[in-house]
N, C-alpha and C positions, 0 to 999 in steps of 0.2 A: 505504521502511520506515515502516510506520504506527504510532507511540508511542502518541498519543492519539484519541479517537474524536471530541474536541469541543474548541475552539479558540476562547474568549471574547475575544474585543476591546471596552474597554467605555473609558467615562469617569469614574475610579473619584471622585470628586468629587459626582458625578452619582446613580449607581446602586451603587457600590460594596453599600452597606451596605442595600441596599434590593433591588431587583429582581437586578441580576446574582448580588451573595452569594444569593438565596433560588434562583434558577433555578441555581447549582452546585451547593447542599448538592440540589436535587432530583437534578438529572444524576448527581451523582459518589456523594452517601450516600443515595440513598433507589431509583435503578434503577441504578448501578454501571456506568455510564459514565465511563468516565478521560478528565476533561475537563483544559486545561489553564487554570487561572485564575493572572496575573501575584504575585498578593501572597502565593500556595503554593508557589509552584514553583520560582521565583528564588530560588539559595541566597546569601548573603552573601558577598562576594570576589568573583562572576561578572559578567560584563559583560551587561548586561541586556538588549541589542539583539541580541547575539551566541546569547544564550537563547532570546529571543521568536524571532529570523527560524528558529531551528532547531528550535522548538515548532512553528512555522507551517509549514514541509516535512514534519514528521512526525503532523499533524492529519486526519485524515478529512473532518473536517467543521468550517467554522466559523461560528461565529455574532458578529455586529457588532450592540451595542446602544448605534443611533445616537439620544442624547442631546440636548439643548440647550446641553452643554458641548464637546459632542463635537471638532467642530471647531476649536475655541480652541488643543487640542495638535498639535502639530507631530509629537509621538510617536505620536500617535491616528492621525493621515493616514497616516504613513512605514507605519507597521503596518498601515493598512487597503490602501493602496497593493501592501503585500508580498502580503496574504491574495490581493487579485484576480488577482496577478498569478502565484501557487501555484495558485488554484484553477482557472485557465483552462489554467494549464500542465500540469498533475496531474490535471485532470480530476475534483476534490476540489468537494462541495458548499458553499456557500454562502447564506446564511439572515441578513435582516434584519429587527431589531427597532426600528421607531421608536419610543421612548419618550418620552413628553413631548413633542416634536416632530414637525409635516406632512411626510409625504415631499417632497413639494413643495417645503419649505425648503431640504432636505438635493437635491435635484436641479438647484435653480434656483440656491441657496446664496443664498437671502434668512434673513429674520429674524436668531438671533443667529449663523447660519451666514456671513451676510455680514458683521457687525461683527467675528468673528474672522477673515476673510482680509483684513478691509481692517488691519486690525494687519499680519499675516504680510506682506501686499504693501510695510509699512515696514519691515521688519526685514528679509525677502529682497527686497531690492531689486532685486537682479541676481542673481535665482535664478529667472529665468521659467519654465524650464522644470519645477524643481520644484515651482513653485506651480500650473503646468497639470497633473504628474503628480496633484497632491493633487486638485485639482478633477475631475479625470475619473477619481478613484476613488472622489467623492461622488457623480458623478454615474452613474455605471457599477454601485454597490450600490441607490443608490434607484431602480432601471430594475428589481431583480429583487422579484418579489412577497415578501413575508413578514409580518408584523403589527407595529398600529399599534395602541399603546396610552395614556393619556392619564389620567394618575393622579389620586387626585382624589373628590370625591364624587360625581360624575357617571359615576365610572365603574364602579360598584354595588358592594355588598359582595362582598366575595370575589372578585372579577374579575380581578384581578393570580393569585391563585392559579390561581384555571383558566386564567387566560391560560399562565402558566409548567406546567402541567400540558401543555395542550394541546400545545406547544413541545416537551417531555420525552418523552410518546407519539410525535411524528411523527419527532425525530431518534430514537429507538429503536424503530421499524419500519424506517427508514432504513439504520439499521448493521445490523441482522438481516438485511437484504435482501442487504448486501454485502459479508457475513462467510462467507452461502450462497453467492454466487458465486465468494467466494475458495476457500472450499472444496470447489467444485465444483471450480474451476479448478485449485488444488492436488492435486484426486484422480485428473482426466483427465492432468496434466502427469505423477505418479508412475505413473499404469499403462502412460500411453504408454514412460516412460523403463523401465518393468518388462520392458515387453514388447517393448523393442528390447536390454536387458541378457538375457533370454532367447534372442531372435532371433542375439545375438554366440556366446551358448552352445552355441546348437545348432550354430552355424555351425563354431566351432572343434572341437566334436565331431567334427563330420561331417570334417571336413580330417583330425584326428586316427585316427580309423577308417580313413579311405583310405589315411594313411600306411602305418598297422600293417598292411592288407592286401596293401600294394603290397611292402610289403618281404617280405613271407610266400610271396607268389608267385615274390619275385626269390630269396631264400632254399629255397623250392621248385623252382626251376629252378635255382640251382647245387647242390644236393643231388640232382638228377639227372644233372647234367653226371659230380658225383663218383662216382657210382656206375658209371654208363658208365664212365669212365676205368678205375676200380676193375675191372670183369669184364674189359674190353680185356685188360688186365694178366694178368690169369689164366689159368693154363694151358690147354688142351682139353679133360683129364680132368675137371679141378675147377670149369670151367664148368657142365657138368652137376649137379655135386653144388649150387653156386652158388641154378641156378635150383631146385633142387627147394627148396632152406630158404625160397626168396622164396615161391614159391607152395603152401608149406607155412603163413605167413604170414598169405599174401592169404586163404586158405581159412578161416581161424580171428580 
């Protein structure tokens, strides 16, 4: 079941109020894309791991805007770790934004990518395994192409906008593409299912006609048996009168 068509993972410290807020008021209020962003959707009382991983199964599409803080959370990786491992499952796209930061970083896990796991390596001491899941899901996103952008004066006026424009157009060519296919596939699965619902119709017709004729003929042969019996019965003189009413009958 697909809820959302677009699935933000971000580091809201980072981008919150800056590039990811602008690139969802694009997605969601300006081409009406049901994206799902953490600080909308999470309602109060709910358990917020239990929402995101079940945002993440029901996302189309997601996008990861890998940060210079990014790495620092523990929640960031757990989550990014789920998205790759949804979208290789599901067959669901995925799309990276390095912001502020070298893919490079985020691959090799240097700069301040490596000052936050050598934290996490003190604090999950005896959690290796987990800390290899998080690293080969840093390093498993920055392996896929997406855009690399680097805020700033250097990065000319307006650039962040068309950069997030640019991002808006391609995930909505994207879902149009696979909204046609579902609907292709939804139109072929009902005609096939139509036209095997006819195929059962015809079928039980046809059995039903055969019944109705078979008895007609077995009802037509004891309606001769009776009649036989019937003349047998009858005298010699009133035989004759017998056939003349039948073939007075047949004649008319």
């Amino acid at each position: 079941m697909v809820t959302y068509d677009v699935f933000l993972s971000f580091r809201g410290i980072d981008t919150r109020k800056n590039f990811t807020g602008n690139l969802y008021n694009c997605l969601q209020h300006q081409r009406g894309i049901k994206t799902f962003i953490d600080d909308e959707k999470i309602k109060k009382g709910k358990q917020i791991t239990h929402t995101l991983l079940q945002a993440i199964k029901e996302s189309r599409i997601y996008i990861a805007i890998l940060s210079p803080n990014y790495a620092s959370s523990t929640f960031c990786l757990t989550e990014l770790a789920a998205i790759l491992d949804c979208s290789k499952l599901r067959g669901r796209m995925f799309l990276p934004v390095f912001y502020d930061v070298d893919p490079s970083h985020v691959r090799n896990i240097t700069g301040t990518y490596a000052e936050a796991f050598a934290k996490h390596e003190v604090r999950f001491r005896g959690e290796k395994e987990k800390l290899q899941k998080w690293r080969n899901a840093l390093q498993q996103a920055a392996s896929v192409c997406g855009w690399h952008f680097i805020p700033g004066p250097g990065s000319g006026p307006g650039y962040e906008y068309k950069l997030i424009g640019e991002i808006v157009e391609y995930v909505f060519e994207k879902i149009n593409h696979e909204k046609i296919d579902e609907l292709k596939d939804g139109a072929k699965e009902f005609f096939d299912d139509l036209e095997e619902s006819v195929k059962e119709i015809i079928d039980d017709l046809e059995e039903d006609v055969k019944e109705i004729v078979d008895d007609l003929e077995e009802g037509y042969d004891d309606l001769k048996e009776d009649v036989k019996e019937f003349y047998d019965d009858l005298e010699e003189g009133v035989k004759g009168i017998f056939l003349n009413i039948v073939s007075f009958f047949d004649s008319n």
